[in-house]
N, C-alpha and C positions, 0 to 999 in steps of 0.2 A: 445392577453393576454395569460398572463401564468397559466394554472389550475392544482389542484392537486385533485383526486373525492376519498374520501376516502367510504368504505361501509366496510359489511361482508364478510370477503370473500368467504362466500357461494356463495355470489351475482356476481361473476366475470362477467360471461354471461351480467346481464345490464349494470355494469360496463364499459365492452369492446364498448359497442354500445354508451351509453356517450363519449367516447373520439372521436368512430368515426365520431358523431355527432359536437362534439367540431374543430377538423381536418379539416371537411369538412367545416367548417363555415374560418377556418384559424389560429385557435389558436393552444395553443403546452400545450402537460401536459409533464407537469417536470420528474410524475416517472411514470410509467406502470406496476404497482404492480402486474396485472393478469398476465404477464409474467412467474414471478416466481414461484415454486412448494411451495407447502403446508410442512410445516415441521412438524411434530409429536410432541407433548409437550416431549417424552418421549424420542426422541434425539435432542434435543435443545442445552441440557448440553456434547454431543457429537459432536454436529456442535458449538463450542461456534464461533469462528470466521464468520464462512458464518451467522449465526441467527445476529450476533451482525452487521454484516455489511447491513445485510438487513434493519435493523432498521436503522443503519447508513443513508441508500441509503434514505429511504421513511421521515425521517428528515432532510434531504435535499431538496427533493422534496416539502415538506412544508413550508420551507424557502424561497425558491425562488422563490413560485409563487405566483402570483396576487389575486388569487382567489383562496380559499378552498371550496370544496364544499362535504356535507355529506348527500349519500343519505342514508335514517332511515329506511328504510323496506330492508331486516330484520332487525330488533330493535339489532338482538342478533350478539355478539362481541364485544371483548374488548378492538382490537387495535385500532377500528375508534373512541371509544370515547377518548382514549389518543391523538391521532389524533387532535382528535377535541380543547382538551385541551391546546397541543401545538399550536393551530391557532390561538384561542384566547388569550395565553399570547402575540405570536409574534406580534397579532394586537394592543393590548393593549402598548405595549412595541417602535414596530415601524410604525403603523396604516397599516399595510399591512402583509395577506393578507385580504379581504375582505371574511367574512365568511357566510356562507349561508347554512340552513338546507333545504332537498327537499323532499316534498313527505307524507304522511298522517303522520305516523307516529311523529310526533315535539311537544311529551309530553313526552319520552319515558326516558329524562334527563333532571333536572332543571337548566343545561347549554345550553341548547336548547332557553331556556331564556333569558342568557346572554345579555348586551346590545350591545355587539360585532356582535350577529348570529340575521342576517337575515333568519324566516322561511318563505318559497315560496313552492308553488305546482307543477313547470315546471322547467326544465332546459331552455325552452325561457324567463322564468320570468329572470334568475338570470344573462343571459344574454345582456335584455334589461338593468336590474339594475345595472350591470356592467358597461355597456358600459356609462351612465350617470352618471357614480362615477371615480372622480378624485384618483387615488391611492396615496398614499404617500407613502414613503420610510424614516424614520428615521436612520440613521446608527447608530448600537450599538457604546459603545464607547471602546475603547481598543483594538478594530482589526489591527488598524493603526500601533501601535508599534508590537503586535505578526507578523503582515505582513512582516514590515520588517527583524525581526529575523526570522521569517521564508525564505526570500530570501538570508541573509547571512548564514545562515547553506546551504540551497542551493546548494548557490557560492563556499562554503568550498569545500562541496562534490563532486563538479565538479574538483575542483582543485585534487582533491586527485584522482579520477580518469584518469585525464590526468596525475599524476606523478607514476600510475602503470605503463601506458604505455611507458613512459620517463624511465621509470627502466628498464624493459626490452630491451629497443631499446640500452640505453648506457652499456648493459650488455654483449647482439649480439657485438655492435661493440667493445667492449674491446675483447672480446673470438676470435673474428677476427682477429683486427691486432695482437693479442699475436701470435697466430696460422701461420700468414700466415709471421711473421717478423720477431718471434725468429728464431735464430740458431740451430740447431741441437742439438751442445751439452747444449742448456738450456731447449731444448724442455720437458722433463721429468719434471722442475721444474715450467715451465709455466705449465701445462696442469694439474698439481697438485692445481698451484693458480685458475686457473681458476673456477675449481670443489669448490675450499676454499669459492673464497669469493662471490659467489652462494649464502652464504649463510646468509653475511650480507646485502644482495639487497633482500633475502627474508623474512629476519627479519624486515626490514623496511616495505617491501608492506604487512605482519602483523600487525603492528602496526597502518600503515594509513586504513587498512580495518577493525583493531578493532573501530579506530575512527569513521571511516563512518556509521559500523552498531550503533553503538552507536548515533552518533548524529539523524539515522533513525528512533530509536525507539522514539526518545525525538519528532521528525518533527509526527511521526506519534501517539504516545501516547498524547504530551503533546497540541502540538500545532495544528494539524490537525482539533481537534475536536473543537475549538475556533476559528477557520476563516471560513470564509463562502466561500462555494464555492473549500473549499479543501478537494477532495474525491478521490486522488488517492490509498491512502493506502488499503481505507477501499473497494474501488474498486477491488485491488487484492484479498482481504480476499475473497469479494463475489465468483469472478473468480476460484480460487481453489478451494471454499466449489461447485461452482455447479459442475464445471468438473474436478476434480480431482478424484482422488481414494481414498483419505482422507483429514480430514482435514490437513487446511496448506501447500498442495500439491505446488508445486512452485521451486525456486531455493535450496528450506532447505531442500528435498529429496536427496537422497544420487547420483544419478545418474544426476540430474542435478548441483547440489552442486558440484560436481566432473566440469562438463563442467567450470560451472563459476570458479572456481580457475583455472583450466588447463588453461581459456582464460586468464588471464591476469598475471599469473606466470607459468607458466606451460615450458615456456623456458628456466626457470633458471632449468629445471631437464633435458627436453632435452639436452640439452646444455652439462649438468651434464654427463650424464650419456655418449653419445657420445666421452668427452673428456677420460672417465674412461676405455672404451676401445682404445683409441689412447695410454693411460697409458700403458696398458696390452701389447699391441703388441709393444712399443717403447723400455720395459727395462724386464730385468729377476730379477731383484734386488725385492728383497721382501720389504727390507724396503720404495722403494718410491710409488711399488702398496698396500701396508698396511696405509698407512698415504692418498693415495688418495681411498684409501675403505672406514676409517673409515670417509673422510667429505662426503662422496656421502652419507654411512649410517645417517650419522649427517642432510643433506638436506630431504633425504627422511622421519627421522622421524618428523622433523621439519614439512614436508608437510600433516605429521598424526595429528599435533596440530593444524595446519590448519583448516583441517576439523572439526576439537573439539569446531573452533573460533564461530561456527555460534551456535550450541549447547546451549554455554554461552548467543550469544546476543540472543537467544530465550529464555534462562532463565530470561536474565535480563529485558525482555520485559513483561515477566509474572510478575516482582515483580515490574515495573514502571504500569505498570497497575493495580496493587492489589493499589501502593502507591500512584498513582495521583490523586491531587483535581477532582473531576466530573465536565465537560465545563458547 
């Protein structure tokens, strides 16, 4: 069976010995909260991502398992009695999980009462009781259709990254045969197109990567937090809030944000900039290295807006978050 042992987290130390107890027996807890560092009330609103994912992580972990169980000494803390709160709506709501208070302490909240919470003295108690209780599972209703919309954005997004790579590939081989098929005396005015139209293969893979962060924020603000069982986003968040050097740490840092474009446009500058010295050393004529300077200049600034792209959909994700219904 699946547990989740909610306490104070002063109490981690019993905690950890609970689960090993539960392990050794053959069960799985969902989330292992003692894992995690303590955060400080006073940067909470500093870490908002990694605090907001942790909550994420540990509402999840209450979801999915079979058994909650809260042990009440120390009485003091305030996540395990939201905790607690959340067990008993979800059991109320789909009769699972099975809730269970352990320990002297089971006067300490007159939810403790509930007709949902089972109070017992042992974790052998809540064990035997367990194992002679049939769990049910109601499924919410409404997941069916977000599920689905959640796989066609998906699909979208895969599509759109298999047609960066499709840019690029038909980009190389046009730069190719121009290169290796023109004549001599056209050579100056291919090598001039080639730099040109750079530029509309990367105005396009703009366009499908503004779509994609977009439609991410909608998978990860709107829809994420309404299906059960989808916790990659809030995953990342956790990821950069522990090991990063700040929050948000990830691909939206400047030096990795740099790799992720270079990876999947980053040919159309090589490419660029390669033909712009082929330019230079093919002609002495100023007019045809002035018209392929100003589209390199034109590509390059373009790949400054680029970098601006990810900026926006982090703005836009601040203001779909301020804007969206609560799951």
């Amino acid at each position: 069976m699946k547990f989740y042992v909610a306490s104070s987290i002063a109490n981690k130390a019993e905690v950890q010995d609970v689960f090993s107890a539960l392990k050794t027996k053959g069960h799985e807890v969902t989330t292992d909260w003692t894992l995690t560092d303590e955060i400080p009330e006073d940067v909470r609103g500093l870490k908002r991502d990694y605090t907001r994912s942790i909550a994420k992580r540990d509402f999840e972990g209450i979801r999915e398992c079979d058994v909650f169980v809260l042990l009440s000494k120390p009485s003091e803390g305030r996540s395990m009695y939201v905790e607690l709160g959340l067990a008993i709506a979800m059991y109320e709501a789909r009769g699972k999980p099975l809730v269970f208070v352990v320990g002297p302490d089971n006067n300490e909240s007159v939810f403790y009462l509930h007709p949902a919470v089972q109070r017992v003295g042992t974790l052998e108690e809540i064990l035997e009781r367990a194992m002679d209780t049939t769990v049910r599972d109601t499924p919410l209703r409404g997941h069916e259709g977000r599920l689905e919309e959640y796989k066609a954005l998906r699909s979208e997004m895969l599509e759109i990254i298999k047609g960066r790579t499709w840019g690029q590939a038909t980009y190389a081989a046009l730069a190719a045969g121009l290169l290796g098929l023109t004549r001599t005396d056209y050579k100056v005015p291919s090598l001039i197109f080639i730099i040109a139209v750079a530029l509309p293969f990367l105005f396009h893979t703009i366009q499908r990567e503004d779509a994609r962060i977009r439609m991410g924020n909608y998978l990860r603000v709107v829809l994420e937090p309404r299906i059960p069982g989808m916790y990659w986003e809030e995953y990342l968040g956790l990821w950069r809030g522990k090991f990063g050097e700040k929050e948000r740490r990830g691909w939206l840092n400047m030096p990795d944000r740099a790799k992720h474009i270079l990876g999947f446009s980053g040919l159309y500058l090589l490419i660029s900039f390669f033909c712009w010295f082929l330019l230079l050393d093919a002609t002495e004529n100023v007019v045809p290295r002035l018209v392929g300077s100003l589209f390199l200049i034109a590509l390059v600034m373009k790949f400054g807006a680029f970098f601006k792209l990810y900026d926006k959909g982090d703005e836009e994700y601040e203001e779909l978050l301020r804007l969206s219904p609560k799951a």
